[in-house]
N, CA, C and O atoms as a GROMACS GRO file, in nm:
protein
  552
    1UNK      N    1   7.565   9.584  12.226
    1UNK     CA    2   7.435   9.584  12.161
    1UNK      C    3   7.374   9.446  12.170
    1UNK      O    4   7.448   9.349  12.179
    2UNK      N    5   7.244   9.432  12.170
    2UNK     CA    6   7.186   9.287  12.168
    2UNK      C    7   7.110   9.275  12.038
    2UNK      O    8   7.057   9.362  11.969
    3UNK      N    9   7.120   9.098  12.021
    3UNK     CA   10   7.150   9.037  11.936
    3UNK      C   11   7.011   9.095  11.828
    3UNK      O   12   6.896   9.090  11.873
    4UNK      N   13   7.033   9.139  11.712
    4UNK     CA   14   6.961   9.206  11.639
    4UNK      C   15   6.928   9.128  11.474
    4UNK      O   16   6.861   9.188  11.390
    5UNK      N   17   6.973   9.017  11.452
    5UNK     CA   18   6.940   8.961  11.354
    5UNK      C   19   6.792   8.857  11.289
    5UNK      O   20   6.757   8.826  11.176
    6UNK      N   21   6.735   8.828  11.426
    6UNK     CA   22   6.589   8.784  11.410
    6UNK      C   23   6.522   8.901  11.363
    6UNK      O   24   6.423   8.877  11.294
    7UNK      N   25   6.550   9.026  11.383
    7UNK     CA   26   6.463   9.157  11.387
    7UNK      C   27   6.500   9.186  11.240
    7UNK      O   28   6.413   9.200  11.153
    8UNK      N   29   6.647   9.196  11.213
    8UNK     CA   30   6.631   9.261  11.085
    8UNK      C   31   6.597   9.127  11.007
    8UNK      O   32   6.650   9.162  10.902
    9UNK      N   33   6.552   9.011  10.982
    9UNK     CA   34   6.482   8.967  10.910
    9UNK      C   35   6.341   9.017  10.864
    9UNK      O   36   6.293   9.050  10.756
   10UNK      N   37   6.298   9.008  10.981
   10UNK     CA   38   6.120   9.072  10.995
   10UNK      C   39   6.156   9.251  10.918
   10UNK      O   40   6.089   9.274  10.817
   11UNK      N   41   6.245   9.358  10.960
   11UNK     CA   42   6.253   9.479  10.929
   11UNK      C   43   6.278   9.492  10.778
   11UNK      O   44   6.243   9.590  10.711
   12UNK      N   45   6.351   9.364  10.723
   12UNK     CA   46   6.357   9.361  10.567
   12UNK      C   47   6.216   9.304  10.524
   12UNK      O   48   6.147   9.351  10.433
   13UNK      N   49   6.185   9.208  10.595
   13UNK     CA   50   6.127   9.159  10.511
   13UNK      C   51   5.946   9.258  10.508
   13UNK      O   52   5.870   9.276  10.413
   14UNK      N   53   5.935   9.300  10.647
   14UNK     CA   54   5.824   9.438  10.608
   14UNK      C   55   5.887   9.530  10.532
   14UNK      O   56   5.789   9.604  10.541
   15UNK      N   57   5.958   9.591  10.466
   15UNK     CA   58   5.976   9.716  10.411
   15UNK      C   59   6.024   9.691  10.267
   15UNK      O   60   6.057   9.778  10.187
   16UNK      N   61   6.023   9.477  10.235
   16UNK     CA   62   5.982   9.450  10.120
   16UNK      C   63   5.833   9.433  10.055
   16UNK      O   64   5.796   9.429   9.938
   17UNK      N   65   5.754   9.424  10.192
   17UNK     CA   66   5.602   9.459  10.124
   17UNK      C   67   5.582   9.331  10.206
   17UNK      O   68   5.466   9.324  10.248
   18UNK      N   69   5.664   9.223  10.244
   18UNK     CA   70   5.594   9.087  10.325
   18UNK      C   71   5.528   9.068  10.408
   18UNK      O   72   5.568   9.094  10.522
   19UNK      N   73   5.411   9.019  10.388
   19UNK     CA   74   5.310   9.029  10.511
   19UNK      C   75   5.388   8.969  10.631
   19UNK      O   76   5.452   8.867  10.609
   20UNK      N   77   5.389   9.039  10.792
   20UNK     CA   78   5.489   9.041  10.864
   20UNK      C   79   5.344   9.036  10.984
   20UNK      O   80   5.236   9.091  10.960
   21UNK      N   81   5.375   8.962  11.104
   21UNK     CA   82   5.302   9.002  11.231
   21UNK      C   83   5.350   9.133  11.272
   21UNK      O   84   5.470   9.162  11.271
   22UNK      N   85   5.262   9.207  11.306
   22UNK     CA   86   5.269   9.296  11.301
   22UNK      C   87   5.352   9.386  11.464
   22UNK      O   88   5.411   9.493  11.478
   23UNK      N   89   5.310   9.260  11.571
   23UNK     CA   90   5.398   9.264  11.723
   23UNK      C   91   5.512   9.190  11.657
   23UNK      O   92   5.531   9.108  11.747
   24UNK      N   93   5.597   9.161  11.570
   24UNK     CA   94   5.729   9.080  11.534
   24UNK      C   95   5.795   9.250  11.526
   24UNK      O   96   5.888   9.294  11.592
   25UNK      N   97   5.691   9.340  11.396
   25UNK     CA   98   5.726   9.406  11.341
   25UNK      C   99   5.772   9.522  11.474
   25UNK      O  100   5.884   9.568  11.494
   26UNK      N  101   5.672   9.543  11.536
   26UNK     CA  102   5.682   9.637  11.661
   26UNK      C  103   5.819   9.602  11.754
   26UNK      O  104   5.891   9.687  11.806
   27UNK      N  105   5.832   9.486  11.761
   27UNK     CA  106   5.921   9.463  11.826
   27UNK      C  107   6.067   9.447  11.772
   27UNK      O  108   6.167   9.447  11.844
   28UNK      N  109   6.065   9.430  11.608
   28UNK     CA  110   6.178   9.465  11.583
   28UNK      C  111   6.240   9.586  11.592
   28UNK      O  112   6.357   9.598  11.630
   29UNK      N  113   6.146   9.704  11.548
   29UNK     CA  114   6.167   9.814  11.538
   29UNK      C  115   6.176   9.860  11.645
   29UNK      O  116   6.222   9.974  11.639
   30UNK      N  117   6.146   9.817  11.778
   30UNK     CA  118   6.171   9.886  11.895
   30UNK      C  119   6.333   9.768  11.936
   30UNK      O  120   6.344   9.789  12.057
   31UNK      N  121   6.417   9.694  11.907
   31UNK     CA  122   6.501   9.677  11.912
   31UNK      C  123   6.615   9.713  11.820
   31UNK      O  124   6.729   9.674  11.846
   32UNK      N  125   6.588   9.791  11.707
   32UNK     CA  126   6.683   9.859  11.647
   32UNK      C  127   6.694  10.013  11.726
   32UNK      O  128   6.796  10.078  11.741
   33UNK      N  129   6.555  10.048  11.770
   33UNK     CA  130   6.558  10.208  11.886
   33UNK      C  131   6.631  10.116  11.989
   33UNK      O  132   6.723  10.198  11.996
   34UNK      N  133   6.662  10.038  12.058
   34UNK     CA  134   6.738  10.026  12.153
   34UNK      C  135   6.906   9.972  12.102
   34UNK      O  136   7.001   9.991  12.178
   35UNK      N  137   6.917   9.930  12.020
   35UNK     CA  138   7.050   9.897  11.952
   35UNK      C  139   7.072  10.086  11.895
   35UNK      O  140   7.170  10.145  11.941
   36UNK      N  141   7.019  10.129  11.842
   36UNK     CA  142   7.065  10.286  11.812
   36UNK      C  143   7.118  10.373  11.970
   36UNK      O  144   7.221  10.436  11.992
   37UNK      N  145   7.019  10.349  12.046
   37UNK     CA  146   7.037  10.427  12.145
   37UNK      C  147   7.177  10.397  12.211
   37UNK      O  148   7.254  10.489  12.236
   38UNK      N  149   7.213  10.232  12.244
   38UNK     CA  150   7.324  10.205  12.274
   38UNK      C  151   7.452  10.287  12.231
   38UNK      O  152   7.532  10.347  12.302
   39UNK      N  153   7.447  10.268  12.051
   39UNK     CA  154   7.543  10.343  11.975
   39UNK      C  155   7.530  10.495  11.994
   39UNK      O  156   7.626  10.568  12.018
   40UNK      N  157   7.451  10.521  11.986
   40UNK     CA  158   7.399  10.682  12.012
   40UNK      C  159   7.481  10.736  12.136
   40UNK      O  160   7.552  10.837  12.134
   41UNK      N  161   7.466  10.676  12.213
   41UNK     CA  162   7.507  10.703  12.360
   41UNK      C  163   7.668  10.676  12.383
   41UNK      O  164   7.732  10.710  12.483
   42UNK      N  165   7.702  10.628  12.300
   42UNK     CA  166   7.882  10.569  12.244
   42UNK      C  167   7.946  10.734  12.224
   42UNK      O  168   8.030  10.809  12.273
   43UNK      N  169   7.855  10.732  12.131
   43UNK     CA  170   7.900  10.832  12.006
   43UNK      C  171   7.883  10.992  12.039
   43UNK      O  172   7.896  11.085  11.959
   44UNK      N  173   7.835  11.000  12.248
   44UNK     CA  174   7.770  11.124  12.304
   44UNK      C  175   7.978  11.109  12.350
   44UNK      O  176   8.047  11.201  12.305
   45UNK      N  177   8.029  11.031  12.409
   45UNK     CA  178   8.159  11.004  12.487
   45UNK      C  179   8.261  11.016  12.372
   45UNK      O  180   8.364  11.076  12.403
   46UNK      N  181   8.253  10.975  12.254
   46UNK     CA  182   8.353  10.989  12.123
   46UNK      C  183   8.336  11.016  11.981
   46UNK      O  184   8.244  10.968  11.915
   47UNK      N  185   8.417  11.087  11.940
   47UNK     CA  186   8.347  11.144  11.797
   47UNK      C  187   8.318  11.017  11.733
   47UNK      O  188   8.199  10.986  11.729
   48UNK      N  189   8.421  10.919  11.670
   48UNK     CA  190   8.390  10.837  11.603
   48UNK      C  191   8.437  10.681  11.690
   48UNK      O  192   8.519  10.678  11.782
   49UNK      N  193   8.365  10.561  11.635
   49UNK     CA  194   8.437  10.426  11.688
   49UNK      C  195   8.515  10.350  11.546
   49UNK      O  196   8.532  10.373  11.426
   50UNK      N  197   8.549  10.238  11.655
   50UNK     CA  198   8.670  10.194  11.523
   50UNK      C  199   8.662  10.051  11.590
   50UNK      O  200   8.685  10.012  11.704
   51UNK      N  201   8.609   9.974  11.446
   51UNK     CA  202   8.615   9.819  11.492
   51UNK      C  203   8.693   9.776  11.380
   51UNK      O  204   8.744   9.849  11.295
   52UNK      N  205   8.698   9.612  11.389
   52UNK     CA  206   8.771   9.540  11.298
   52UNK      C  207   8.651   9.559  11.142
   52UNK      O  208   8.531   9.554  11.171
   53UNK      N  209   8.678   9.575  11.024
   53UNK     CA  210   8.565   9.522  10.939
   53UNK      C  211   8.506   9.430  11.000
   53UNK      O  212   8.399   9.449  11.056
   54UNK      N  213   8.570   9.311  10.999
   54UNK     CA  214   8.547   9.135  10.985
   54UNK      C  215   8.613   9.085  11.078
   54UNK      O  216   8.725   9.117  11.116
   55UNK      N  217   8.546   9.006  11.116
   55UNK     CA  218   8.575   8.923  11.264
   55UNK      C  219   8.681   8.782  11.237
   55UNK      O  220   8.713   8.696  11.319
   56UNK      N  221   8.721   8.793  11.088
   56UNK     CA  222   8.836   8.692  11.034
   56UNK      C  223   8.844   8.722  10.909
   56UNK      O  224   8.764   8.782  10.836
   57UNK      N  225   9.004   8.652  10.876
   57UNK     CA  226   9.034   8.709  10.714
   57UNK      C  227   8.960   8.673  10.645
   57UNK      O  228   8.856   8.617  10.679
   58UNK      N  229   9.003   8.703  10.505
   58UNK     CA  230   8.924   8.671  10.363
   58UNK      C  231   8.877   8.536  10.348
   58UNK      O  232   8.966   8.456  10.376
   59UNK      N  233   8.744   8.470  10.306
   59UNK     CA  234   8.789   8.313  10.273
   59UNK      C  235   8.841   8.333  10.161
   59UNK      O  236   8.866   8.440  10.105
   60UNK      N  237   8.862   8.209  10.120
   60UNK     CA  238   8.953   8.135   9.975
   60UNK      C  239   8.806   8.190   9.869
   60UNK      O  240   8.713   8.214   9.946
   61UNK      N  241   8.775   8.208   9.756
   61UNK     CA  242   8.706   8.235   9.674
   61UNK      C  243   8.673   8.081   9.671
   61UNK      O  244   8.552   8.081   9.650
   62UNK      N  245   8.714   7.953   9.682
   62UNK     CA  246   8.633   7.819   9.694
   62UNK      C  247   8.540   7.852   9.839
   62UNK      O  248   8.422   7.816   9.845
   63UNK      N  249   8.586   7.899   9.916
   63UNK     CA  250   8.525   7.933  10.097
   63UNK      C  251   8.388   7.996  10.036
   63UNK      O  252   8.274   7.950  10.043
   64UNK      N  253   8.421   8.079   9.993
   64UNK     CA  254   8.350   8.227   9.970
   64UNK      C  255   8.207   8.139   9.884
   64UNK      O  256   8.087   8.148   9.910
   65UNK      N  257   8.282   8.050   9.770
   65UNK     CA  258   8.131   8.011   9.709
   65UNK      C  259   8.053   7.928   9.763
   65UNK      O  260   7.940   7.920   9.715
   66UNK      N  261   8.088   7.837   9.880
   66UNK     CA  262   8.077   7.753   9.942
   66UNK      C  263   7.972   7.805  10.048
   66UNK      O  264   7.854   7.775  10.065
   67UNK      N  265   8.054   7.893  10.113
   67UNK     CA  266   7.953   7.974  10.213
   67UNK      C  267   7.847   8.037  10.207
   67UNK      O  268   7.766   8.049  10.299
   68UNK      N  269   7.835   8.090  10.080
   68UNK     CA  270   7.731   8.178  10.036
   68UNK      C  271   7.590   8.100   9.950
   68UNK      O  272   7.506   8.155   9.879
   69UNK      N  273   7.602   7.954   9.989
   69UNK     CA  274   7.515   7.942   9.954
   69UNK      C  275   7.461   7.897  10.045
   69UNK      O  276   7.503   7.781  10.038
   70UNK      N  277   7.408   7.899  10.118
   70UNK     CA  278   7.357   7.921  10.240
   70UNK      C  279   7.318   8.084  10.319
   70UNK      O  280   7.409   8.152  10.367
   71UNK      N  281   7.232   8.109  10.321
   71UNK     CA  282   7.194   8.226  10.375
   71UNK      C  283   7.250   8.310  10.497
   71UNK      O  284   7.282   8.428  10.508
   72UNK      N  285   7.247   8.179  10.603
   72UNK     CA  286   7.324   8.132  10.694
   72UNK      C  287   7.438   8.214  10.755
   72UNK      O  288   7.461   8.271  10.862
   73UNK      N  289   7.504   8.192  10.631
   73UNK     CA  290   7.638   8.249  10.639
   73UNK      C  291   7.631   8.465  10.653
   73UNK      O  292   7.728   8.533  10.686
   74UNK      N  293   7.562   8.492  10.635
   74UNK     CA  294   7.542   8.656  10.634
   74UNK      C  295   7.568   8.691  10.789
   74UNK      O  296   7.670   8.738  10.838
   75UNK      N  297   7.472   8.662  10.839
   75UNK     CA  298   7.514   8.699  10.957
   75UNK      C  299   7.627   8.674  11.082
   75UNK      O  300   7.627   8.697  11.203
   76UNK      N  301   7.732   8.608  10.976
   76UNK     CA  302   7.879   8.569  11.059
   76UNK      C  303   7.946   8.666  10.932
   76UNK      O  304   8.053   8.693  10.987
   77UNK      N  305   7.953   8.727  10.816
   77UNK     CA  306   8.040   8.713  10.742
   77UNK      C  307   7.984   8.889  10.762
   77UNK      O  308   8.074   8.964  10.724
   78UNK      N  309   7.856   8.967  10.812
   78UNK     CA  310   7.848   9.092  10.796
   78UNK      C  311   7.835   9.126  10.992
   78UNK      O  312   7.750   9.194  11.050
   79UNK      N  313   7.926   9.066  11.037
   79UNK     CA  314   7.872   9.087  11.157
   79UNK      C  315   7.917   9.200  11.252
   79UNK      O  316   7.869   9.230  11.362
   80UNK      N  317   8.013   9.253  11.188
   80UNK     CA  318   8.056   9.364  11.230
   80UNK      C  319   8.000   9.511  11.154
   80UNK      O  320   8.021   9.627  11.190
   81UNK      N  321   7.928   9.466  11.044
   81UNK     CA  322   7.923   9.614  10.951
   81UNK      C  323   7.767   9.611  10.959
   81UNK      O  324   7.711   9.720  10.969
   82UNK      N  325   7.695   9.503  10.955
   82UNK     CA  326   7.541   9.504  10.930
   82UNK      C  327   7.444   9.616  11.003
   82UNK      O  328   7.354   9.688  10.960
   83UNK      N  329   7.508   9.598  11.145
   83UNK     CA  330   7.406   9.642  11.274
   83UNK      C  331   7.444   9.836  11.234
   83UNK      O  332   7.378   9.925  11.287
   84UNK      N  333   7.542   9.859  11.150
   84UNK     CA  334   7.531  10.023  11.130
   84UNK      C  335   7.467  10.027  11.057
   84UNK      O  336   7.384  10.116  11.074
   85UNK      N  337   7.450   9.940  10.922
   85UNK     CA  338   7.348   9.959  10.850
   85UNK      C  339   7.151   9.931  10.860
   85UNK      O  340   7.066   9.957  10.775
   86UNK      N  341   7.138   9.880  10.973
   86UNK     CA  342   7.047   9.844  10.986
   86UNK      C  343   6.991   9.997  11.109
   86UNK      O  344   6.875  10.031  11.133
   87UNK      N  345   7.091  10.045  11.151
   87UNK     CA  346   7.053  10.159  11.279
   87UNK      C  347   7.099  10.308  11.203
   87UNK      O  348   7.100  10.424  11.243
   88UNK      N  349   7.137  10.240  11.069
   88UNK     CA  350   7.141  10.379  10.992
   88UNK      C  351   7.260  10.487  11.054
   88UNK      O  352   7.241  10.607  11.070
   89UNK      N  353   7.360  10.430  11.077
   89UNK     CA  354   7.490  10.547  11.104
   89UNK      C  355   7.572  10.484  11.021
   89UNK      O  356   7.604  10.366  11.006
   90UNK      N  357   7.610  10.621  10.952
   90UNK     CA  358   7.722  10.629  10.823
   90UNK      C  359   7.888  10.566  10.921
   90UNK      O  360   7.949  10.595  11.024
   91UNK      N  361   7.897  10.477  10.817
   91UNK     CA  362   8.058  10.434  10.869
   91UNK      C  363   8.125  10.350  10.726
   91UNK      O  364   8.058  10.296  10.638
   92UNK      N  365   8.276  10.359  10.734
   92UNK     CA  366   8.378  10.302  10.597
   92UNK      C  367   8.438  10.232  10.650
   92UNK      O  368   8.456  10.227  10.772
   93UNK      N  369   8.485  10.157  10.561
   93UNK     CA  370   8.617  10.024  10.592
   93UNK      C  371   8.739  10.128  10.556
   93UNK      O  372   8.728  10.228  10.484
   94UNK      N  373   8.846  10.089  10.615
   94UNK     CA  374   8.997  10.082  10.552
   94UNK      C  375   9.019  10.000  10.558
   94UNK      O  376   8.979   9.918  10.640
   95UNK      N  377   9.105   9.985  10.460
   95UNK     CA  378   9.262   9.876  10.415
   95UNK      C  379   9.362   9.906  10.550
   95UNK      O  380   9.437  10.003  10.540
   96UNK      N  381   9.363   9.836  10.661
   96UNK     CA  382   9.522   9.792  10.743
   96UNK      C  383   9.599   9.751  10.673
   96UNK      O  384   9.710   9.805  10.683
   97UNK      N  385   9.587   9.648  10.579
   97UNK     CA  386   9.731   9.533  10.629
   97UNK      C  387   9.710   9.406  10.555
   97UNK      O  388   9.614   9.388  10.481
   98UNK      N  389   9.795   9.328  10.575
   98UNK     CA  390   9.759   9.183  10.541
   98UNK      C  391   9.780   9.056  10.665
   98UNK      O  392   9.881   9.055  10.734
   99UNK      N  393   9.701   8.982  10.675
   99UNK     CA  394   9.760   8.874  10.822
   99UNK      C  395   9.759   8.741  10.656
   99UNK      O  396   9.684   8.721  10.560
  100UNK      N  397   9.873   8.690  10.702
  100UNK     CA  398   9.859   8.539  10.625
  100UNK      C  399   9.820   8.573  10.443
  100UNK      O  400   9.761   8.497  10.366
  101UNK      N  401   9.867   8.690  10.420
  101UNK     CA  402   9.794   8.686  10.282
  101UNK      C  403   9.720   8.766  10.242
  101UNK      O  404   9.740   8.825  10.136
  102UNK      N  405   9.590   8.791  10.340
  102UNK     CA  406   9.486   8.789  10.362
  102UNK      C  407   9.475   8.962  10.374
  102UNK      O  408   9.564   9.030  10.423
  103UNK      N  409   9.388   8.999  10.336
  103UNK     CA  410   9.331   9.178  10.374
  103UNK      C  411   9.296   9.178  10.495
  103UNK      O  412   9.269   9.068  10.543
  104UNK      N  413   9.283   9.313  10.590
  104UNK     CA  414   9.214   9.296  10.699
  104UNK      C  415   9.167   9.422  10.674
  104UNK      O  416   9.197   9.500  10.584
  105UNK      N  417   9.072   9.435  10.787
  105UNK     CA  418   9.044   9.594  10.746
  105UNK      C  419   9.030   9.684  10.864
  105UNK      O  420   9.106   9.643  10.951
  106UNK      N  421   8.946   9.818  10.914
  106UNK     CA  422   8.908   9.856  11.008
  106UNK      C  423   8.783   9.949  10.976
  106UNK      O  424   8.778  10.012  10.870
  107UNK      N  425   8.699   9.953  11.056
  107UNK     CA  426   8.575  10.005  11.031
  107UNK      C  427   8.575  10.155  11.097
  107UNK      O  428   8.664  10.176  11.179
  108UNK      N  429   8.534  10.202  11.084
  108UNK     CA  430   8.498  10.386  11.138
  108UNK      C  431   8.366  10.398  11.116
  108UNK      O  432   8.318  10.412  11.004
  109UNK      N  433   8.280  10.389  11.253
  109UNK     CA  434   8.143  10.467  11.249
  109UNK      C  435   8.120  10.595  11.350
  109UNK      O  436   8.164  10.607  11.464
  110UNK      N  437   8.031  10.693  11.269
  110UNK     CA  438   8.025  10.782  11.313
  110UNK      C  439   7.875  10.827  11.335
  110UNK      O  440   7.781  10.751  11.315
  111UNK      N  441   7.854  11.005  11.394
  111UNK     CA  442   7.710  11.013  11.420
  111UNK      C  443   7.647  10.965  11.274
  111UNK      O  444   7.694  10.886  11.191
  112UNK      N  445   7.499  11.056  11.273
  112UNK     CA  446   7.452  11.080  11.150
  112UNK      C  447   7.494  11.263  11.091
  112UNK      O  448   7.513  11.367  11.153
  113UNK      N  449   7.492  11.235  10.972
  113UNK     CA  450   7.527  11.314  10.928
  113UNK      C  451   7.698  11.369  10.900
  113UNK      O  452   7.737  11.469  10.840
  114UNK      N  453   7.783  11.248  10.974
  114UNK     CA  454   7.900  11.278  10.989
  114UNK      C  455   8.033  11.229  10.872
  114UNK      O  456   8.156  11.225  10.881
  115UNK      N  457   7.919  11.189  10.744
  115UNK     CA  458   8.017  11.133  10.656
  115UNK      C  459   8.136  11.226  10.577
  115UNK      O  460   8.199  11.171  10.486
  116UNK      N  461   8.159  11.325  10.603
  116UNK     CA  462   8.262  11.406  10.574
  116UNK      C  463   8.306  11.417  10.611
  116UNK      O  464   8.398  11.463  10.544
  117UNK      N  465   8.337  11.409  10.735
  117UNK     CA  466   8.443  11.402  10.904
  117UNK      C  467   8.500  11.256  10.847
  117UNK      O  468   8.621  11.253  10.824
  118UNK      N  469   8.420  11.133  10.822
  118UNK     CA  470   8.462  11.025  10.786
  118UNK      C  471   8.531  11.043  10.714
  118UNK      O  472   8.651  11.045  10.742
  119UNK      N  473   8.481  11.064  10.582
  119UNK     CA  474   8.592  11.045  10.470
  119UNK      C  475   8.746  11.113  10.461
  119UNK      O  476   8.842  11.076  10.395
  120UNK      N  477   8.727  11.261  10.582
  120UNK     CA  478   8.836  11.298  10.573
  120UNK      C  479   8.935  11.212  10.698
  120UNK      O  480   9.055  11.188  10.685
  121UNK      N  481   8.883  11.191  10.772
  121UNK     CA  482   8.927  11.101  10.864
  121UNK      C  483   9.050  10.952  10.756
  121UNK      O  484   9.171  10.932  10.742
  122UNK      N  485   8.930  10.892  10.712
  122UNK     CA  486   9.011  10.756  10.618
  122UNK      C  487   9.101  10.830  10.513
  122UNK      O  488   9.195  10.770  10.460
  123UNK      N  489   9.068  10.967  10.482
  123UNK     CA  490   9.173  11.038  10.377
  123UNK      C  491   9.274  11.076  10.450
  123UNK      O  492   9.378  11.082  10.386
  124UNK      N  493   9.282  11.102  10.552
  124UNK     CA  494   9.392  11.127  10.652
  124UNK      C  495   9.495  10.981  10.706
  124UNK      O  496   9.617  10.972  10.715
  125UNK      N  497   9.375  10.873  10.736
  125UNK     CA  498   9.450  10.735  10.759
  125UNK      C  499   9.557  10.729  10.645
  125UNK      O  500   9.679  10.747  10.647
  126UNK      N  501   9.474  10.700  10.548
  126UNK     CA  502   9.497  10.617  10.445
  126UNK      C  503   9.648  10.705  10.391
  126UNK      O  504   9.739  10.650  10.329
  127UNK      N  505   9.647  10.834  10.427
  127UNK     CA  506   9.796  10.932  10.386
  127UNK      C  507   9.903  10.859  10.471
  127UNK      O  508  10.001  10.802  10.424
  128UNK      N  509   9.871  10.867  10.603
  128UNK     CA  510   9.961  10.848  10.673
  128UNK      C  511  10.007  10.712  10.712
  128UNK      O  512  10.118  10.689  10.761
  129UNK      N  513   9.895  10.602  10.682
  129UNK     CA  514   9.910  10.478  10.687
  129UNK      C  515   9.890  10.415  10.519
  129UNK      O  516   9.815  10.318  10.505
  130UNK      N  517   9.946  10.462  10.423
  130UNK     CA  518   9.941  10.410  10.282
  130UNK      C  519   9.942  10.243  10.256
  130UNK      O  520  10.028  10.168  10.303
  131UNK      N  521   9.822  10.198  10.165
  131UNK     CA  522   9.850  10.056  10.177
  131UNK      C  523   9.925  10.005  10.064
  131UNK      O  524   9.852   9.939   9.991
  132UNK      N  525  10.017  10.010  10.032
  132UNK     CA  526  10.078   9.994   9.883
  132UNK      C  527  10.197   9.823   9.832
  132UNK      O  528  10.260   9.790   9.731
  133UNK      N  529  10.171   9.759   9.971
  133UNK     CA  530  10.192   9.652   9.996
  133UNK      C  531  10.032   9.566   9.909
  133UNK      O  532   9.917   9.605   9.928
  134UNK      N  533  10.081   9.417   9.794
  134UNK     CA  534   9.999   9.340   9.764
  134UNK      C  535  10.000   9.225   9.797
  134UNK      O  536  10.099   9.168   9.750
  135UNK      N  537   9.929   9.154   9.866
  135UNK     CA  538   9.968   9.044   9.849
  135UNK      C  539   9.981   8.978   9.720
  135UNK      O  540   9.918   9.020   9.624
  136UNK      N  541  10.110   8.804   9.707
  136UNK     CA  542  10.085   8.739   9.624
  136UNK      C  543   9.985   8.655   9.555
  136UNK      O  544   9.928   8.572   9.625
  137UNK      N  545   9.959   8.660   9.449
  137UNK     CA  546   9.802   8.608   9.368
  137UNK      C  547   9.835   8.443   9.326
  137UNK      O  548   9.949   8.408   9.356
  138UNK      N  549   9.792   8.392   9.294
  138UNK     CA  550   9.867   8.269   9.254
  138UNK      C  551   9.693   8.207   9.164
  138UNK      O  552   9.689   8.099   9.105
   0.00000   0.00000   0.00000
């Protein structure tokens, strides 16, 4: 998919009421129809896809407050989950595992309309792959 985060600025920020150019606006929206179509066209070859959640573990809750103040930081920290929400196809995280401590997860997106296939899908993972391992808290 190509790079879609200049667009969903402009796509939030018109459909918060912000006066927006209106060729920004056209052109975002015709790059989320071409980021859909990509996925669309995924999803003609396989029922569902399966990415990582997150492109790295958890930060430290010092990371986490640190990072977030900066805006900045969204589009590294949602960069795997954003672009379904922005092209509007239903998809869930699971719980894998732990690396270093740390949660990891895996993502499942599917068509539209397919969130019951999903959920039974992660109800099926989640049986057969149970996460009942915690990490230590300190």
């Amino acid at each position: 998919a190509e790079t879609f985060w200049p667009h969903v600025a402009t796509t939030m920020g018109f459909y918060d009421g912000e006066k927006q150019d209106p060729a920004a606006v056209r052109e975002a929206l015709q790059a989320r129809s071409r980021n859909r179509a990509v996925f669309d066209s995924e999803l003609e070859k396989f029922d569902f896809l399966a990415s990582p959640t997150a492109v790295f573990t958890a930060p430290t809750v010092e990371q986490w407050n640190e990072n977030w103040q900066s805006l900045s930081y969204v589009p590294f920290y949602t960069a795997t989950t954003f672009m379904f929400n922005w092209i509007m196809l239903p998809a869930i995280s699971l719980p894998v595992g732990f690396h270093g401590g740390k949660p990891i997860g895996m993502q499942l997106v599917g068509k539209p309309d397919s969130e019951p296939k999903l959920l039974q899908i992660a109800e099926a993972y989640m049986a057969r792959f149970p996460q009942t391992t915690r990490p230590p808290v300190s």
